[in-house]
DSSP file (Angstrom, degrees, kcal/mol; ACC not computed):
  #  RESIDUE AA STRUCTURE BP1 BP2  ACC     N-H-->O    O-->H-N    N-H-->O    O-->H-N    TCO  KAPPA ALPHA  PHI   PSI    X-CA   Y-CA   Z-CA
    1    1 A X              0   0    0      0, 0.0     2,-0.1     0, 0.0     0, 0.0   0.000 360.0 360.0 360.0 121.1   83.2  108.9  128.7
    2    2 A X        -     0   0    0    100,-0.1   101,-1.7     2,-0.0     2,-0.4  -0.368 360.0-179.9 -66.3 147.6   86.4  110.6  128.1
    3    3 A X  E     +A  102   0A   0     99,-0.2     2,-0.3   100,-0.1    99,-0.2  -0.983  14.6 170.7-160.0 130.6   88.2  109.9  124.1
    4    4 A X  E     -A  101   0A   0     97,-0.6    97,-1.4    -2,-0.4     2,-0.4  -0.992  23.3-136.9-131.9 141.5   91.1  110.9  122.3
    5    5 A X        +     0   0    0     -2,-0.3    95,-0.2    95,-0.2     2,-0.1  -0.804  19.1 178.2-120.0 150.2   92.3  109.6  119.1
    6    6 A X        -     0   0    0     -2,-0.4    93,-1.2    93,-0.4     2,-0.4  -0.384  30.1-111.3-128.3-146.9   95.2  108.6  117.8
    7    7 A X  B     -C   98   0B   0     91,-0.2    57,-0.5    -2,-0.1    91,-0.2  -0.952  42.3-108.1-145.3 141.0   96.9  107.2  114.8
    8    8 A X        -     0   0    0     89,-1.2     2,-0.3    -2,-0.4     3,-0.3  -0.428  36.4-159.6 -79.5 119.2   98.4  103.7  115.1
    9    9 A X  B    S+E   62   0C   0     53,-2.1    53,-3.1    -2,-0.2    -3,-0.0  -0.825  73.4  33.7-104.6 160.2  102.5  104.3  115.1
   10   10 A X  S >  S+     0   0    0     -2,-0.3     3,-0.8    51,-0.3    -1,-0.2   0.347  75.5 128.5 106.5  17.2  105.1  100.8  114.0
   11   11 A X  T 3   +     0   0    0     -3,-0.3     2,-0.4     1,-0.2     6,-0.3   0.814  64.0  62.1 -65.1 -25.6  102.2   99.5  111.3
   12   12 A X  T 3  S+     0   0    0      4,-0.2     2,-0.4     5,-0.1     3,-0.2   0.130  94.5  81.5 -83.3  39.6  105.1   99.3  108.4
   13   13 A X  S X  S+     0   0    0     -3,-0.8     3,-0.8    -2,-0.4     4,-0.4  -0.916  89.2  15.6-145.4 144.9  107.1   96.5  110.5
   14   14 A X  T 3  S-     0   0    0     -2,-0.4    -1,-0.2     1,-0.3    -2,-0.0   0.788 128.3 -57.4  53.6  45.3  106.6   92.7  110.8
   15   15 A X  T >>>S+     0   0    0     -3,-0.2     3,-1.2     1,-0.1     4,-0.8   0.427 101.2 137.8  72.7 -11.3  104.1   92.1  107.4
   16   16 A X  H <>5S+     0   0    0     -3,-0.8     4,-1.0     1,-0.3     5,-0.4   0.967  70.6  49.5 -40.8 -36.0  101.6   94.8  109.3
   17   17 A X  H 3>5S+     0   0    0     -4,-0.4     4,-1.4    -6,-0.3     5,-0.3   0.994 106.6  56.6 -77.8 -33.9  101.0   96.3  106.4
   18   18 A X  H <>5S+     0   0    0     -3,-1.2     4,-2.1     1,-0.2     5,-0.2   0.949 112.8  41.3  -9.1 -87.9  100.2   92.8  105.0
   19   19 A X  H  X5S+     0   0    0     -4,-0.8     4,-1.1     2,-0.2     5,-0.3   0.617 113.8  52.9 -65.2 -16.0   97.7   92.2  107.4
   20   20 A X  H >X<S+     0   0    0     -4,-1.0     3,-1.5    -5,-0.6     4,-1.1   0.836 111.8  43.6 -71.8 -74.0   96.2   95.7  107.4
   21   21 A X  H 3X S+     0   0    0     -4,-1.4     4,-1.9    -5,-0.4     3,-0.4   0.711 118.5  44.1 -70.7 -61.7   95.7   95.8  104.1
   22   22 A X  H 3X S+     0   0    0     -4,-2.1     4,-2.1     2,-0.3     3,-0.5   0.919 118.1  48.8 -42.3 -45.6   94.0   91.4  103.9
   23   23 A X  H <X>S+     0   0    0     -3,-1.5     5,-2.9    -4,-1.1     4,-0.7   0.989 112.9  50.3 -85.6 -38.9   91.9   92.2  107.0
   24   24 A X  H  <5S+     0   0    0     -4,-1.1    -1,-0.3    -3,-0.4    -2,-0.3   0.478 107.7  45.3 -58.6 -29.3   90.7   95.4  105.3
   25   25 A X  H  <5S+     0   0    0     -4,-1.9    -1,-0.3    -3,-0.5    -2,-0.2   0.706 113.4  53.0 -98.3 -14.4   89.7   94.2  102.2
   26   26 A X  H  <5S-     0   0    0     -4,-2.1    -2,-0.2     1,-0.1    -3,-0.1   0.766 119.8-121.0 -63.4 -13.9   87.6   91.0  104.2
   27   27 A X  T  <5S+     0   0    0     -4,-0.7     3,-0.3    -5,-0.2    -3,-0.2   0.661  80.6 124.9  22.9  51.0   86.4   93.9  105.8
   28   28 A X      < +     0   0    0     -5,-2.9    -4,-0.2    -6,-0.5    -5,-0.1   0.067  57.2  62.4-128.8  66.5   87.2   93.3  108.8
   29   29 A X  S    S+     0   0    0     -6,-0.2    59,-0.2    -8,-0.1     2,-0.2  -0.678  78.1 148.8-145.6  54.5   89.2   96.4  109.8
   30   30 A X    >   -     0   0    0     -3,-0.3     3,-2.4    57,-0.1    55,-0.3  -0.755  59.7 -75.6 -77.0 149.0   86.4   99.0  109.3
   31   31 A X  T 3  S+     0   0    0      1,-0.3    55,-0.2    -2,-0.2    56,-0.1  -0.351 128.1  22.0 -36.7 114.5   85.3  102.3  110.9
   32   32 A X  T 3  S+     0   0    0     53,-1.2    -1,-0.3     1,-0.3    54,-0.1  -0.306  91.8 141.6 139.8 -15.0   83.7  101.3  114.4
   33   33 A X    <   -     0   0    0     -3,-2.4    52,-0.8    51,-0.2     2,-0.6   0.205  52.2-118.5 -14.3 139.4   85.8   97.6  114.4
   34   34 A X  E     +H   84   0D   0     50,-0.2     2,-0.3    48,-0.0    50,-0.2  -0.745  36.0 176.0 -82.7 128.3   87.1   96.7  118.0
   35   35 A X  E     -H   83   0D   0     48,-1.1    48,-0.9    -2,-0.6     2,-0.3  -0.767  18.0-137.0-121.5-177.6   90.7   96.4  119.0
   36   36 A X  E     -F   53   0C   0     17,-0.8    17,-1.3    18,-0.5     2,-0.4  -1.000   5.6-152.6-120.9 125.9   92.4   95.8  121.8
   37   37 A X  E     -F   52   0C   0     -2,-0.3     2,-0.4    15,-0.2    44,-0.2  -0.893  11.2-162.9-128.0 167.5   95.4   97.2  123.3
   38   38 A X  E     -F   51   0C   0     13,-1.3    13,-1.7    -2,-0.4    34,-0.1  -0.940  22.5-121.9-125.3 111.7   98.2   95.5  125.9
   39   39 A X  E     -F   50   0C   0     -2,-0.4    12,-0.2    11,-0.2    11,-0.2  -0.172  22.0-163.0 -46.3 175.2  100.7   96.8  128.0
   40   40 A X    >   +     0   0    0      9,-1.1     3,-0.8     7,-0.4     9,-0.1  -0.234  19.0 166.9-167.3  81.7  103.6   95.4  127.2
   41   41 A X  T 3  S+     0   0    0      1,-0.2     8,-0.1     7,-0.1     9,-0.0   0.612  80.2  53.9 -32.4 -36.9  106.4   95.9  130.1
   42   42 A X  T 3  S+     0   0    0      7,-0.1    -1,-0.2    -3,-0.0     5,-0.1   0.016  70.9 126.0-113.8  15.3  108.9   93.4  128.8
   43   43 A X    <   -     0   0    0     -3,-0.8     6,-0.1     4,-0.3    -3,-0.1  -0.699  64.1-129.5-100.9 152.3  109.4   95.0  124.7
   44   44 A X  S    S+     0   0    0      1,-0.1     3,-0.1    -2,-0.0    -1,-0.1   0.834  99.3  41.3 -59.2 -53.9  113.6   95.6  124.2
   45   45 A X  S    S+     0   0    0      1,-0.2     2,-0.4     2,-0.1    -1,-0.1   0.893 125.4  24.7 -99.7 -30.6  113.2   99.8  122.8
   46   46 A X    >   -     0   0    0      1,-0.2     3,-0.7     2,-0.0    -1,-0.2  -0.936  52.7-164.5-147.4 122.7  110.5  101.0  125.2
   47   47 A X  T 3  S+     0   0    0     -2,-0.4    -7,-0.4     1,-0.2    -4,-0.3   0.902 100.9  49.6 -70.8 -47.5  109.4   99.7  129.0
   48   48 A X  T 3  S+     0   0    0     -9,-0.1    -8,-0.2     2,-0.0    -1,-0.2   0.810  86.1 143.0 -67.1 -23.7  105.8  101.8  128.6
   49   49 A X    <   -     0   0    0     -3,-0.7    -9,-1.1   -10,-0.1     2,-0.4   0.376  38.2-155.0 -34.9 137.4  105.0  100.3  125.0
   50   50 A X  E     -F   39   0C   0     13,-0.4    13,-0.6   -11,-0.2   -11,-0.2  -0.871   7.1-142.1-135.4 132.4  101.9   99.7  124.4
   51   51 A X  E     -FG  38  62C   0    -13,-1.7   -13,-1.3    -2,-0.4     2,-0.3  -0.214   5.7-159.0-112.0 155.4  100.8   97.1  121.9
   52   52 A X  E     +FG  37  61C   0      9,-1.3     9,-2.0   -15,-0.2     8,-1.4  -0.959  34.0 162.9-140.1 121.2   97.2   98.0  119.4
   53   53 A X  E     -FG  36  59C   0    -17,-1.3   -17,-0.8    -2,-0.3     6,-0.2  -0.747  41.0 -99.6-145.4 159.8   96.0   94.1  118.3
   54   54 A X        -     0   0    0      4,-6.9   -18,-0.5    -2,-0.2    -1,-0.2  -0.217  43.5 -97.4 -78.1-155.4   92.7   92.9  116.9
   55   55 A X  S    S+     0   0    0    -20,-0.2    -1,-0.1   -21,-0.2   -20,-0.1   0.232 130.4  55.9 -87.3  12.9   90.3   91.2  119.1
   56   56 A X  S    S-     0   0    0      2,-0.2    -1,-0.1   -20,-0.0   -21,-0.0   0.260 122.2-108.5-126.4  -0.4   91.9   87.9  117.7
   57   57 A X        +     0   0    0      1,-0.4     2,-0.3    -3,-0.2    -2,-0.1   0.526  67.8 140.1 107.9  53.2   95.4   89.1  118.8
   58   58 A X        -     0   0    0    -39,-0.0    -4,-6.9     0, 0.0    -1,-0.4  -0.870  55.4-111.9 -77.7 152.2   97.3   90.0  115.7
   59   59 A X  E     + G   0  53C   0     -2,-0.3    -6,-0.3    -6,-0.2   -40,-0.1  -0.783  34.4 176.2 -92.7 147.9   99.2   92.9  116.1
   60   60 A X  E     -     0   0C   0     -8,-1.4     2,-0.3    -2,-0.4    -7,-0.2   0.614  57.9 -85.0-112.2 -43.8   98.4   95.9  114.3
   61   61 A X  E     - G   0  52C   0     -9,-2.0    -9,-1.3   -49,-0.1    -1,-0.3  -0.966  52.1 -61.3 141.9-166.4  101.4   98.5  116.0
   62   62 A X  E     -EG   9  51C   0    -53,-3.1   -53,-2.1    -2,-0.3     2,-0.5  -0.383  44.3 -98.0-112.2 172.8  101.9  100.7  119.1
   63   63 A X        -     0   0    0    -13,-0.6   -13,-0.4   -55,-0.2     5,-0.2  -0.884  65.3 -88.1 -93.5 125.2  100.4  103.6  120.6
   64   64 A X     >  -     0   0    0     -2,-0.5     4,-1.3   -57,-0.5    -1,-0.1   0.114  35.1-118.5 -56.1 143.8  102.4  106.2  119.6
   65   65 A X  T >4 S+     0   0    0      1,-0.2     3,-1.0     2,-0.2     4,-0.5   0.933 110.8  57.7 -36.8 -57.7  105.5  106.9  122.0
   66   66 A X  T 34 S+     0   0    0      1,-0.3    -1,-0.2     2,-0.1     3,-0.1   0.851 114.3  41.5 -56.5 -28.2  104.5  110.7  123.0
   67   67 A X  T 34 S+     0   0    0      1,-0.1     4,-0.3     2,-0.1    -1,-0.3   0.687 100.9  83.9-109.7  -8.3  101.0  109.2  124.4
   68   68 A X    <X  +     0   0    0     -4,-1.3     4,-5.9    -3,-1.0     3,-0.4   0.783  68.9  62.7  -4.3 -85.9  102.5  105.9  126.2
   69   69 A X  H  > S+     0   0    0     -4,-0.5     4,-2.4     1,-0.3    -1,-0.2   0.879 109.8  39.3 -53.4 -64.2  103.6  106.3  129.3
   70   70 A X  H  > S+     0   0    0      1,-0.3     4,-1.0     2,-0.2    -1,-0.3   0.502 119.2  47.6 -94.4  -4.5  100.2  107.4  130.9
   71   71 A X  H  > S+     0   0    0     -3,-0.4     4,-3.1    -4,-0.3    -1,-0.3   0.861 110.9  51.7 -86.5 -60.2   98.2  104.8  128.9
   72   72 A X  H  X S+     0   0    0     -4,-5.9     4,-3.7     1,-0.2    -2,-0.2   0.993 117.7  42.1 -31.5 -75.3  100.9  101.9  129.8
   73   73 A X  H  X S+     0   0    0     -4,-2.4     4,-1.6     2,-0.2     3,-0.3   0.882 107.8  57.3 -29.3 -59.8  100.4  103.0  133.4
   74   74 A X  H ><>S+     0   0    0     -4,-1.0     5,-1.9     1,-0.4     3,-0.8   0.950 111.8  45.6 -73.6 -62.5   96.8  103.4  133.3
   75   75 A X  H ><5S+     0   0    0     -4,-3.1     3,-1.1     1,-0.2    -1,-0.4   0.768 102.5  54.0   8.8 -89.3   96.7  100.1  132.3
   76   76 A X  H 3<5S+     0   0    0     -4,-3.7    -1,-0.2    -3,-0.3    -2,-0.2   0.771 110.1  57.4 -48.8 -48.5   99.1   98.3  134.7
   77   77 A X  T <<5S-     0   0    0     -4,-1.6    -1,-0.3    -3,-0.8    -2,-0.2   0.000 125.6-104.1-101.7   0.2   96.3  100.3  137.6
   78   78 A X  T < 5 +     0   0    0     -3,-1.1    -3,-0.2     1,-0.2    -2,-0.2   0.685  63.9 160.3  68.4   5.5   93.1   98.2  135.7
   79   79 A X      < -     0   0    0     -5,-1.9     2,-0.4    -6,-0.2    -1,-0.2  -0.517  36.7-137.2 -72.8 131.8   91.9  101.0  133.9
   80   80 A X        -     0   0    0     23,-0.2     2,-0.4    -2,-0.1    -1,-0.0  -0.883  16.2-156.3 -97.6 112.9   89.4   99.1  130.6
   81   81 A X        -     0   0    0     -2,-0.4     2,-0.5   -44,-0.2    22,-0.2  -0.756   3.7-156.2 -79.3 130.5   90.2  101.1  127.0
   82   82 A X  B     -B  102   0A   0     20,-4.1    20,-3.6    -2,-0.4     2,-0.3  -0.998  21.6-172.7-107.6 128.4   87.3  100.6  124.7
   83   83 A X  E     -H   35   0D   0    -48,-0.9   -48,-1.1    -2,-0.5     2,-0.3  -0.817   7.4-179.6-116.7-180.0   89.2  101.2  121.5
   84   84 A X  E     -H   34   0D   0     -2,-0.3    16,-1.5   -50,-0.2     2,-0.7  -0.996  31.7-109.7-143.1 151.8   87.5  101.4  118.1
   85   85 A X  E     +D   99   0B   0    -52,-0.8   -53,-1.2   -55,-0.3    14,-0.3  -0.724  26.2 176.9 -64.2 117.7   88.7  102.0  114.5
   86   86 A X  E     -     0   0B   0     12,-1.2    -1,-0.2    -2,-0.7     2,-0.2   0.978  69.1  -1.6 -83.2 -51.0   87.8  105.5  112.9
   87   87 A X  E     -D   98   0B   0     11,-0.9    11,-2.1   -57,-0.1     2,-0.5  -0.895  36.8-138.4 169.6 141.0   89.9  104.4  109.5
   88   88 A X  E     -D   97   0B   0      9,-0.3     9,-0.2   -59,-0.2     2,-0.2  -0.754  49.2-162.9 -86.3 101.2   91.9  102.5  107.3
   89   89 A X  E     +D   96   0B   0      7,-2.0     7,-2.4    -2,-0.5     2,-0.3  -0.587  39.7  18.7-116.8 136.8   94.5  105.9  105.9
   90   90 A X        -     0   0    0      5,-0.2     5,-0.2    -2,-0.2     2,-0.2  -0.884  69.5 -58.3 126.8-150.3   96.5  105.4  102.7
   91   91 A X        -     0   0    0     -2,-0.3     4,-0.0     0, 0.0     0, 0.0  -0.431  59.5 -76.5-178.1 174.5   97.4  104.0   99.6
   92   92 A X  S    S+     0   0    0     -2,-0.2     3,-0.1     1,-0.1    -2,-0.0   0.258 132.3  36.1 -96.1  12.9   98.4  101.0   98.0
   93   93 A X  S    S+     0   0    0      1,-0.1     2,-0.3   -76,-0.0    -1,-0.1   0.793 122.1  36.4 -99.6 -46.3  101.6  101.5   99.5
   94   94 A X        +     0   0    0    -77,-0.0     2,-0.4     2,-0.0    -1,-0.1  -0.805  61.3 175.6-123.1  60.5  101.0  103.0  102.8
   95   95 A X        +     0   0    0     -2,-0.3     2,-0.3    -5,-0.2    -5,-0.2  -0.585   6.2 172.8-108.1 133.8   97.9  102.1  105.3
   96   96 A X  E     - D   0  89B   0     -7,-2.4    -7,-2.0    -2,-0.4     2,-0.3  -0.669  24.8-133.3-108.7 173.5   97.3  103.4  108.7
   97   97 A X  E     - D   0  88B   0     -2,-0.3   -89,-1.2    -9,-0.2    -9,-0.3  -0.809   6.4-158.7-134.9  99.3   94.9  103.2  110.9
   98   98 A X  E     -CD   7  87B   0    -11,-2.1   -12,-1.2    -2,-0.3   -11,-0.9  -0.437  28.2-168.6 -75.2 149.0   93.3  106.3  113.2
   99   99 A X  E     - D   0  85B   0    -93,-1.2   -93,-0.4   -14,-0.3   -14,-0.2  -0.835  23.0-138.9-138.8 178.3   91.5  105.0  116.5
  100  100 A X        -     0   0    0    -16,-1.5     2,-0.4    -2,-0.2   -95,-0.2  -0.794  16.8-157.9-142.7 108.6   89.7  106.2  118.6
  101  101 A X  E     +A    4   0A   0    -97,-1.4   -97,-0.6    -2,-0.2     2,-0.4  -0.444  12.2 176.5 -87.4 127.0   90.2  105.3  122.8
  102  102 A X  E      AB   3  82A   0    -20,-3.6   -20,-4.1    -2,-0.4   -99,-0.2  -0.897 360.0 360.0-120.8 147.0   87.5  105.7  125.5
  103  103 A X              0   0    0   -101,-1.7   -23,-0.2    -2,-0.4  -100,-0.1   0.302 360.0 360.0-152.2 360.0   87.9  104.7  129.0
């Protein structure tokens, strides 16, 4: 199964970093968690965005612009992402999240 990982882009926007940080000390934003990600056709700044959520649908942030378009698509077409957490990146200021997408 093909996989490429990325790093979760818009996580300092809308309390995300809130919620990273709370689901992350419950621990439940750990290496091998599940997420889910969503086209999302209709968002204002980019028609390909694509939206990175738990399985319980908060959102988490986007799939980075550069890697979009073909994901968005892929998408649209029925193609199933298994994504997975690799890690919770950062600080007590600053948390990201690396994933890791299989399809």
């Amino acid at each position: 199964m093909p996989s490429f990982y990325l790093k979760i882009a818009g996580v300092t926007f809308e309390g995300r970093q809130r919620l990273i940080s709370g689901l992350s000390r419950k621990g439940e934003l750990n290496p091998g968690t599940l997420l889910r990600i969503v086209a999302e056709p209709n968002n204002p700044y980019d028609s390909n965005a694509v939206k990175v959520m738990t399985i319980s649908g908060e959102t988490l942030g986007y799939i980075p612009k550069q890697h979009n378009s073909t994901i968005a698509y892929n998408l649209r077409m029925g193609k199933q992402y298994k994504v997975t957490v690799l890690a919770v990146t950062g600080g007590d200021e600053f948390l990201g999240i690396n994933i890791m997408l299989e399809y």
